[in-house]
Backbone bond lengths (Angstrom), bond angles and torsions (degrees), N, CA, C in turn:
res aa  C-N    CA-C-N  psi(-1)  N-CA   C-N-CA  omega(-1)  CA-C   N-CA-C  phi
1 X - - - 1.450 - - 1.523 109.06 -
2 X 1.602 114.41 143.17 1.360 104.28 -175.89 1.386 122.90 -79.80
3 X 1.394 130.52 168.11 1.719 107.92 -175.91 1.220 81.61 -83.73
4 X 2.146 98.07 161.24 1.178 108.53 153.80 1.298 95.93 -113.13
5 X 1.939 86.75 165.98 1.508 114.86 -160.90 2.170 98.54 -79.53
6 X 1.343 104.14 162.29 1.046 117.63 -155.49 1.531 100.15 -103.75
7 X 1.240 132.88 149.81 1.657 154.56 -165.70 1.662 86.45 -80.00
8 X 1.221 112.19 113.31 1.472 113.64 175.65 1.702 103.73 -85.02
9 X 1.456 130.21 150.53 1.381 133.77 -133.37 1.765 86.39 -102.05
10 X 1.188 124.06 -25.00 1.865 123.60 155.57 1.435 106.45 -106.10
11 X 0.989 141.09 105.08 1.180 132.68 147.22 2.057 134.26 -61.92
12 X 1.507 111.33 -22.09 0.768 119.20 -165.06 1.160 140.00 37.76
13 X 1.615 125.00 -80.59 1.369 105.74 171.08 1.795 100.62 -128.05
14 X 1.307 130.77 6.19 1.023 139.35 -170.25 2.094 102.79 -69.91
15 X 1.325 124.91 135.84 1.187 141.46 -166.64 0.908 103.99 -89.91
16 X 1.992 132.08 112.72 1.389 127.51 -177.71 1.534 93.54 -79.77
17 X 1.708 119.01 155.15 1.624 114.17 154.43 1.329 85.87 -109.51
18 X 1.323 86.29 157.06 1.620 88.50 -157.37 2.171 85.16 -137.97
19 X 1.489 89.24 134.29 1.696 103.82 157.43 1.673 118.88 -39.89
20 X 1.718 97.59 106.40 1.716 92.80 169.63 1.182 126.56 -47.85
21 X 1.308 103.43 -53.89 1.678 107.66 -159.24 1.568 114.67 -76.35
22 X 1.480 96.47 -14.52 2.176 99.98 177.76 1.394 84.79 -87.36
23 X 1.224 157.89 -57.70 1.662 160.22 -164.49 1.607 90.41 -61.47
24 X 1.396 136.59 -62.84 1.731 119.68 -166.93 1.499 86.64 -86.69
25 X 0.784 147.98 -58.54 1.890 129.86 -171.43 1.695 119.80 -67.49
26 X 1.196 118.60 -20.20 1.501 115.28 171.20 1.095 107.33 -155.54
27 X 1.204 138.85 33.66 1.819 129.51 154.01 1.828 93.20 65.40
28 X 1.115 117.41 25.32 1.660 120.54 175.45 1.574 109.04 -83.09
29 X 1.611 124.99 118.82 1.250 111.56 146.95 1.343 118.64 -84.64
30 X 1.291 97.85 96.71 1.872 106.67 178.42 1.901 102.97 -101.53
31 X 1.380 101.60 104.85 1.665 101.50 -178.33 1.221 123.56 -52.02
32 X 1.236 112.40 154.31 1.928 105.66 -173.13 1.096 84.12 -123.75
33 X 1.546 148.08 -26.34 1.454 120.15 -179.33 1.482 81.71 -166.41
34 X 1.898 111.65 175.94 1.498 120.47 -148.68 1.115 102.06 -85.37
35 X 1.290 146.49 173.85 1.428 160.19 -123.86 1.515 84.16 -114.02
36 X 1.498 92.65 149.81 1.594 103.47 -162.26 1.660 88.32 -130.84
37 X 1.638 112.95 126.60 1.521 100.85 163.10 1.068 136.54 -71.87
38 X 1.465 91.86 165.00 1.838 83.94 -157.21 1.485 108.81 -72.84
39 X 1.300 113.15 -16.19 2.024 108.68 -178.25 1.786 90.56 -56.96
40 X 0.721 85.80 -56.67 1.848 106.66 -160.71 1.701 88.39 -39.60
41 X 1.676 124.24 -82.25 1.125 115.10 -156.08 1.498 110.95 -71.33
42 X 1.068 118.27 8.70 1.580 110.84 132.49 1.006 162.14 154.45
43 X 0.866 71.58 121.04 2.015 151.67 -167.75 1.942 83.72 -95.83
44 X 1.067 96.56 -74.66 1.147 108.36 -155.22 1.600 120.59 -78.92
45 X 1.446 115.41 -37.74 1.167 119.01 128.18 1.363 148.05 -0.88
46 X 1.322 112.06 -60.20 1.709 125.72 160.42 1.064 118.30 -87.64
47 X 1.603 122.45 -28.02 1.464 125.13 -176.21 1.650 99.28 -94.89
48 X 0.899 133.49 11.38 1.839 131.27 163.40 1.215 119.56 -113.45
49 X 1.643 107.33 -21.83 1.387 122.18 -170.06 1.615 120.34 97.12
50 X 1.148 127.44 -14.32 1.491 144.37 -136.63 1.907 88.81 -62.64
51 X 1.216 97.27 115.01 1.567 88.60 160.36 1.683 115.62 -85.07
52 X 1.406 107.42 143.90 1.866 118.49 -172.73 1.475 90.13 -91.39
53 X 1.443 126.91 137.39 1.389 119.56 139.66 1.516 114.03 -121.57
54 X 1.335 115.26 149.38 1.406 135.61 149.96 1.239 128.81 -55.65
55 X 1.266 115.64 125.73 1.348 142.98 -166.92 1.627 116.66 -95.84
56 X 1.028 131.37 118.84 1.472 126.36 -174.16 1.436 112.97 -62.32
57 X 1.762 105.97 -25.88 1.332 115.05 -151.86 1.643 96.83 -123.44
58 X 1.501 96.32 16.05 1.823 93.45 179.11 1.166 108.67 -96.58
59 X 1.340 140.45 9.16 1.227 131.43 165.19 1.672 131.70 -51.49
60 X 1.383 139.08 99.51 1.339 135.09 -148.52 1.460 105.31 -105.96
61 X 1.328 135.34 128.59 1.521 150.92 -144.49 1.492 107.07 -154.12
62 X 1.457 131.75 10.37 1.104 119.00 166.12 1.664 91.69 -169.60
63 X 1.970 99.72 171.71 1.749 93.55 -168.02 1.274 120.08 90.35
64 X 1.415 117.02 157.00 1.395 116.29 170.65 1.452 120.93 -59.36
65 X 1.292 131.87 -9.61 1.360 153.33 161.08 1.471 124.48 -54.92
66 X 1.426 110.37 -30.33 1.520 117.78 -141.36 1.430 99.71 -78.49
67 X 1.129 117.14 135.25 1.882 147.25 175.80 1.377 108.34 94.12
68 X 1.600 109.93 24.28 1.674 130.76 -172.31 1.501 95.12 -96.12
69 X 1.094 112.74 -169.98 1.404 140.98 174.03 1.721 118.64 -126.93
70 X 1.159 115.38 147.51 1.798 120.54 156.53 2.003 101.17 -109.64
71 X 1.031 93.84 97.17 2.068 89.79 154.61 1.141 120.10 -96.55
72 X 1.835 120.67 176.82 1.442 131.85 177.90 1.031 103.27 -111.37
73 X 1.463 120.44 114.33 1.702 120.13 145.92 1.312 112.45 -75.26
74 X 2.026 104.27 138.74 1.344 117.85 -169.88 1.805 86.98 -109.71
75 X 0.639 119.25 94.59 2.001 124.62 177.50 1.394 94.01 -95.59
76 X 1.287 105.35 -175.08 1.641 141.46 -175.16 1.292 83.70 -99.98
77 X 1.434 165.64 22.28 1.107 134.39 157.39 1.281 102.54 -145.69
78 X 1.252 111.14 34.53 1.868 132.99 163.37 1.876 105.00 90.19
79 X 1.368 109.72 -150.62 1.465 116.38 -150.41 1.578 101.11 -101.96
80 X 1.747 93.97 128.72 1.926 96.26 -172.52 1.639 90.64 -115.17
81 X 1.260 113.00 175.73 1.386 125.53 167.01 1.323 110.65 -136.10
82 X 1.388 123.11 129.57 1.631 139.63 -174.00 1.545 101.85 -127.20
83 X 1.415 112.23 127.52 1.818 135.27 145.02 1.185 111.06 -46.91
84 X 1.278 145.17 142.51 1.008 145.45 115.57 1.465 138.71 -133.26
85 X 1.529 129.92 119.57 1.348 147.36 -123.48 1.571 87.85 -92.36
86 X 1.151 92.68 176.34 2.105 99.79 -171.55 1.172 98.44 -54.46
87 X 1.500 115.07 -57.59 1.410 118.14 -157.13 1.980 116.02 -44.92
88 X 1.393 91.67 -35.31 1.417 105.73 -175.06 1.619 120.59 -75.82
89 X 1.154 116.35 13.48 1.554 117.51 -162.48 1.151 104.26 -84.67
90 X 1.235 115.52 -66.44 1.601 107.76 170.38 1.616 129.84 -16.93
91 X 1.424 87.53 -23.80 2.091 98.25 179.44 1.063 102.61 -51.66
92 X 1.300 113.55 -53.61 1.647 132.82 -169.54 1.579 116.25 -39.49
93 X 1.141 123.36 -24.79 1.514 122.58 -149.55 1.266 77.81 -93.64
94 X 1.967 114.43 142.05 1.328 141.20 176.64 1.554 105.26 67.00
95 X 1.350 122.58 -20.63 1.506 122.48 158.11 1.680 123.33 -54.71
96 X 1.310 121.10 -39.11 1.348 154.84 -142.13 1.897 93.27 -132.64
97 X 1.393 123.33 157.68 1.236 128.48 141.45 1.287 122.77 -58.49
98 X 1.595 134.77 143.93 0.778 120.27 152.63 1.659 148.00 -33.86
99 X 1.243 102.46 -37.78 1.708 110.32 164.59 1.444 95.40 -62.72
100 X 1.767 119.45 -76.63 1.733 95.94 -174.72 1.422 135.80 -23.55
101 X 1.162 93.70 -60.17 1.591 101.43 -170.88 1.741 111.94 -58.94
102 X 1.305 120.07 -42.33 1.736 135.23 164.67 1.532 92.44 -34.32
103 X 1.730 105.41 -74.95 1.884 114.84 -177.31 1.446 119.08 -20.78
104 X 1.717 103.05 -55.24 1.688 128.55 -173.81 1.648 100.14 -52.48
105 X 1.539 114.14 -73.00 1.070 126.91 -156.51 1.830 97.91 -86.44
106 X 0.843 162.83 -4.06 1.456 148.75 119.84 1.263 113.51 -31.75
107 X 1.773 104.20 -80.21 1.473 120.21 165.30 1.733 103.66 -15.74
108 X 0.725 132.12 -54.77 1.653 115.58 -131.40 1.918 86.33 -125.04
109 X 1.123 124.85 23.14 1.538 145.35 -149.18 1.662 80.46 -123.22
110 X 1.545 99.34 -78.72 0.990 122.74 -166.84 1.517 121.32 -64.55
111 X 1.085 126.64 -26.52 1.270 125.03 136.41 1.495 133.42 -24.78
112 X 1.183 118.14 -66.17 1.311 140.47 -174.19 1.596 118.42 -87.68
């Protein structure tokens, strides 16, 4: 099995993809491949179509992650899960509904 790459201890604004089945079976961001920038993911996003959804339970509060988010990509090749660290939230806007994105940035307001 190949290694996977490791949760760097700042991530800043770089996009973890993150392992489905450790994220729906234990709330794990276990990386599936290296941090993707955020122009890039999307970038890619609009140019694949990928719809983002919000997670009730993606709110992240501890970890190199914490005041981040977990969303769902809806792709053509079924359901992904992506990190993304404070810095990166702003990505979100026009990705997300407007109410989501309000949710995110309250949410994660209100935290802190």
């Amino acid at each position: 099995m190949a290694e996977l790459p490791s949760i760097p201890s700042r991530p800043r604004t770089g996009i973890l993809w993150i392992v489905a089945k450790a994220w729906e079976d234990e709330r794990l961001l276990l990386p599936q491949r290296e941090l993707i920038p955020c122009d890039i993911w999307v970038r890619a996003a609009y140019t694949y179509g990928w719809r983002v959804v919000t997670l009730a339970d993606g709110f992240l509060d501890d970890g190199p992650y914490a005041g981040g988010v977990v969303v769902a990509l809806e792709t053509a090749n079924g359901r992904h899960y992506c990190a993304l660290p404070p810095a990166a939230l702003p990505a979100l806007r026009g990705l997300v509904s407007p109410n989501d994105y309000a949710v995110i940035v309250e949410g994660i307001d209100g935290l802190y």
